[in-house]
Structure formats: C-alpha cells, structure tokens
N, C-alpha and C positions, 0 to 999 in steps of 0.2 A: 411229869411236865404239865403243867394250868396251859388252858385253851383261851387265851386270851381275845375273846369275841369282840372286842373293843378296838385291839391293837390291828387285829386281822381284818376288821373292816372301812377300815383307815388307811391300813398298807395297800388292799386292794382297789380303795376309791383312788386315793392318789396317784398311783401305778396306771390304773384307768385313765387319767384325765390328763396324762402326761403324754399318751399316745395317740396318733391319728389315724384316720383307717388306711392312707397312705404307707404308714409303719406297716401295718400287719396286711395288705394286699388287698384291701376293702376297698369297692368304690367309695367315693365321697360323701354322693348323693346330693341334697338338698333341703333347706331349710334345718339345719345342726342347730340346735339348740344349746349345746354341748360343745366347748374345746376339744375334749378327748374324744374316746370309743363312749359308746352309748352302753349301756349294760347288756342289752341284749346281742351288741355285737363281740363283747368277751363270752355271754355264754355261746353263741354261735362256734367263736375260734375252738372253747372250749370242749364243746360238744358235750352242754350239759341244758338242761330247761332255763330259761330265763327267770323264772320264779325260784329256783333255786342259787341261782347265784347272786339273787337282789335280797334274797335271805341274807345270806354271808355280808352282803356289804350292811342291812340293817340292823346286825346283830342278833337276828333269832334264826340262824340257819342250823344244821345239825351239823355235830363235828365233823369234819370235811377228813374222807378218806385220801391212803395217802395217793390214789390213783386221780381222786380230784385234787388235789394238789398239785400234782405230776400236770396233770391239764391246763390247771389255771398259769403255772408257770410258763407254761408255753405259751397261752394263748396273749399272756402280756408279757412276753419276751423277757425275761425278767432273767439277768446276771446269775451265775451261780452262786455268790453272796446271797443276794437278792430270796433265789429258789430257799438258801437253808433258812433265810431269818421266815421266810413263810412260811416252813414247815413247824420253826418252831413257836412261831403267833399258836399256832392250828394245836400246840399242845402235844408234836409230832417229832422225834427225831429227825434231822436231815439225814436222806441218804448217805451213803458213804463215798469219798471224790476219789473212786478208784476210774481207772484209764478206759475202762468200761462200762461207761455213767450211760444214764439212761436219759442225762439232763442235753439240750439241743442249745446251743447260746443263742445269744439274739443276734452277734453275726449270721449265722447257720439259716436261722430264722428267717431274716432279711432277705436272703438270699432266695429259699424256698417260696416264699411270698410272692416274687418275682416270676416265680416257676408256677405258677398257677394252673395255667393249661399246656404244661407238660408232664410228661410223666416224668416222675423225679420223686427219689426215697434219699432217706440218711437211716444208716445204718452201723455199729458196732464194729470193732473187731470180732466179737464170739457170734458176730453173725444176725443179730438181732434187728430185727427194722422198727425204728422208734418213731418214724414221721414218713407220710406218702402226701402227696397231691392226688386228686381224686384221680386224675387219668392215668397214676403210678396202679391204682387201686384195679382201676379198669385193664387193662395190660395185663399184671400179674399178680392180683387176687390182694385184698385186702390181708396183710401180712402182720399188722399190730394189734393183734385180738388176741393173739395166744400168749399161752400164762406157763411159768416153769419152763423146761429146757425145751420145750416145742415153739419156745419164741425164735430159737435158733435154726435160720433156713438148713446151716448143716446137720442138726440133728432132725429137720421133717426131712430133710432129703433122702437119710436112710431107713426111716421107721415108716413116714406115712407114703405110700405108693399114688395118690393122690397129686404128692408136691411134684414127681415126674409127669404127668400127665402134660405139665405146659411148656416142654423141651420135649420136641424129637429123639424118639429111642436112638440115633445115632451118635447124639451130643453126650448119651447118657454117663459113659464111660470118662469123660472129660469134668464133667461136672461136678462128679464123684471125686477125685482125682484134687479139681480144684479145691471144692470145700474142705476139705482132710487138711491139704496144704495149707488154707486162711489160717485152720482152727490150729493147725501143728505150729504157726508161727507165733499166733494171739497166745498159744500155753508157755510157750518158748519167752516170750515179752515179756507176759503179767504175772507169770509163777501159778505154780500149784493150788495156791487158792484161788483162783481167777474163776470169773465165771464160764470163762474160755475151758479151765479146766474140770470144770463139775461137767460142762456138755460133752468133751471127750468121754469124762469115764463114763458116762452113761452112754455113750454111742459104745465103747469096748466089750460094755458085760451084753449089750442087746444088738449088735450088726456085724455079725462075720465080715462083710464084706470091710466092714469101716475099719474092723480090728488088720485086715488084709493088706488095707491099704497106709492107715498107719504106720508100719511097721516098714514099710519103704523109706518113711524121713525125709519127703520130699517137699519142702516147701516152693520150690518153684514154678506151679500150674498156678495162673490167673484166670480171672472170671471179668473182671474189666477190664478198660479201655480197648477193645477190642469187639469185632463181629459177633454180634448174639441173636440165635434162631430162638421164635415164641410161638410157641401153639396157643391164639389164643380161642376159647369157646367159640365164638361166633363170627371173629373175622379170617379163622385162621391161621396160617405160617405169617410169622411177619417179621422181617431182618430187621435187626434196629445195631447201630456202636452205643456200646455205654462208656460216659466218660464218667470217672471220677474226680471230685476235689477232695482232696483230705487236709483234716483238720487234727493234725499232731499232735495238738493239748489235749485234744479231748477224745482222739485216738477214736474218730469217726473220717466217714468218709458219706458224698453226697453224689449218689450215682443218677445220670442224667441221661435219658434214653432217645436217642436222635434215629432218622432214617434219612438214605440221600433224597433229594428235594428230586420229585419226577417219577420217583420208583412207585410200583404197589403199598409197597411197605408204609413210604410218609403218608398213601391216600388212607391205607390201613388208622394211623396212629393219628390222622384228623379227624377220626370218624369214633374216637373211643368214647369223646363224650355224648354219644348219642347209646352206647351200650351199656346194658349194668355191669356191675362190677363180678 
C-alpha cells in the first residue's frame, strides 16, 4: 500500500481547520489567526513535536507509525471511517473494527475534553486504558504506556505486584475476583480470538491464582459504579465512586472518579494537580 504524502497532508490540514479549541477542550486564547487548531495545538493533543506534525501536513514528514496515527486520530477526533481512510493515506492498513478497538469516537472524545480536570479514563472490555486526563494519570498512574498483554489492568494485576500497591491489601481479594469476572465475560462476548482471549490464556499458563479463580465462572463481581479505596503515593488513602458510561458500539466504557463534596477524599482529588503522576 503507496504512502500517499499528498493526500495525508490534506486530510490532515482540513481535518485541522474544521476544529476549534473549543472542540477538543482548548482554551481559545487570543488573537487566532487561524479558523481551526493551530498546528502546534494538534501536536500538543497529540503528544507528538510540533516540527514533526508540520512535516506531515508539508509533505516531507517520515512515514507516520501506526501509533502516530493512533494519536493523530485522536487528537482530531476523527470518525472511525475517518481513522481507516488515514491509516490508509499513511500507506498503513486500518486496524481491524473488532468490539475491542483501541479507536475512542469523537463523541467519547467530546465528552473527555469536558472532563479536563477530573480524573476520568476510557477503557476496553479486555481491560485496556486507551485515554486518561492528567488527573486520571495522577490518582492511578499513567496506564497507556504499556505494550502487549501488560496494557490489560487484568493481566498487571496478576503478574506485576507493583499494580497492587494502589489498593489496600483488604480490597485485594475483591479486585482479583472482579477482574477475572470483566475478562470471563469480555471472552464470553468477543470469542476465542478476542483480545480479551489471548490475555486470559496468558494469565492461565502464568497466575495460579488467576487459573483458581477462573475456574469458578463467576461473572458477577464489579469494579464500578460503586465505593473505590486508592492508595495514592503522596496523598494517601483516598475514597472516590466510579461511575461509568458505556458506549455499546464500541464496547468501551468511560470511568469517572468523584468523591463526596466536604470529605478528605474531594480535598484529596483537588490537590492531584499539584502532584506528579
């Protein structure tokens, strides 16, 4: 498949100029020179250099991997139509539109953008977090950096002893318990080839415990809408409700972390943007 560095820098300027910072959660600012986003404010959204995304729209950028791809679609909110004809300007297969996309819509999107200074993630059925707000990031740890089955919280939950450190050893048993259940229902859904299913078997041949609890067939432990205890680093135990919204088509869900207005807790999770992550 031809990388059409013409078409791709076309689809991106347009895409650009069609959005306001309004759209994607941006101040306004002053003196816009510009209808749309500025460039440097898609590579911001994007989390890529500026000088490399002004490559792309001038035509001399280098072929765009597909994890900048994966970004750029994001960062200009861009349809799932949208996402595959970029992929394949870029000379790139589109992912595949299994119920376990890694793609976020620009409803989803719109929504997140909103949620700026709360902690708020979207997330997968197999468990995967594909989008945080920074104060989701601060709370509980930057979760969209790992690669292979370690993007799945169920599968660090059993391997890496680390991902227990920010729940109280009491919860532990519950958590454990929960996740099984997500990932038993997400294999139950998507079938055998799911990605839901490749993190099972690799949790079977490497976590006794997972294999243990497996084997009970319990899908009925939840992990949201409900009371959730967080150790976090520096500020401590901090009680927060997670709510979720789910989004059926695309078989994600957007988990929202509140505490009662007055308690330690909310003073706790107004204070996240002053902590690192």
């Amino acid at each position: 498949m031809d990388f059409d560095r013409a078409g791709l820098a076309e689809f991106l300027r347009r895409r650009r100029e069609t959005l306001t910072p309004a759209d994607v959660g941006l101040p306004a600012g002053s003196r816009r020179r510009t209808s749309g986003l500025r460039r440097e404010e898609v590579a911001l959204l994007a989390q890529m250099s500026t000088d490399y995304y002004s490559r792309l729209e001038q035509q001399r950028g280098p072929h765009p991997s597909e994890q900048m791809l994966t970004a750029l679609a994001r960062a200009l909110h861009l349809s799932l139509d949208e996402r595959d004809h970029l992929f394949r300007l870029a000379g790139q297969h589109a992912p595949g539109r299994r119920s376990a996309s890694d793609h976020v819509g620009p409803g989803m999107l719109r929504i997140v953008d909103r949620l700026a200074d709360t902690p708020a993630m979207v997330v997968n059925s197999a468990g995967e977090t594909l989008l945080q707000t920074m104060p989701a990031k601060a709370l509980v740890g930057d979760e969209t950096h790992f690669e292979g089955v370690a993007r799945s919280i169920a599968y660090r939950w059993f391997t890496d002893p680390a991902t227990r450190q920010r729940f109280p050893a009491d919860d532990h048993d519950h958590h454990a318990r929960a996740h099984t259940a997500r990932l038993r229902a997400a294999v139950t859904t998507e079938g055998p080839d799911s990605r839901a299913a490749v993190i099972a078997d690799a949790l079977l041949a490497e976590s006794p415990e997972f294999a243990s609890l497996w084997k009970e067939h319990d899908v009925n432990v939840r992990l949201t809408d409900q009371r959730k205890r967080l150790l976090h680093p520096e500020l401590g135990l901090i009680e927060v409700f997670c709510q979720t919204l789910f989004d059926p088509d695309a078989n994600q869900g957007l988990l929202v972390y509140t505490a009662t207005p007055g308690t330690v807790s909310h003073e706790k999770l107004a204070m996240l943007s002053a902590v690192s992550v």
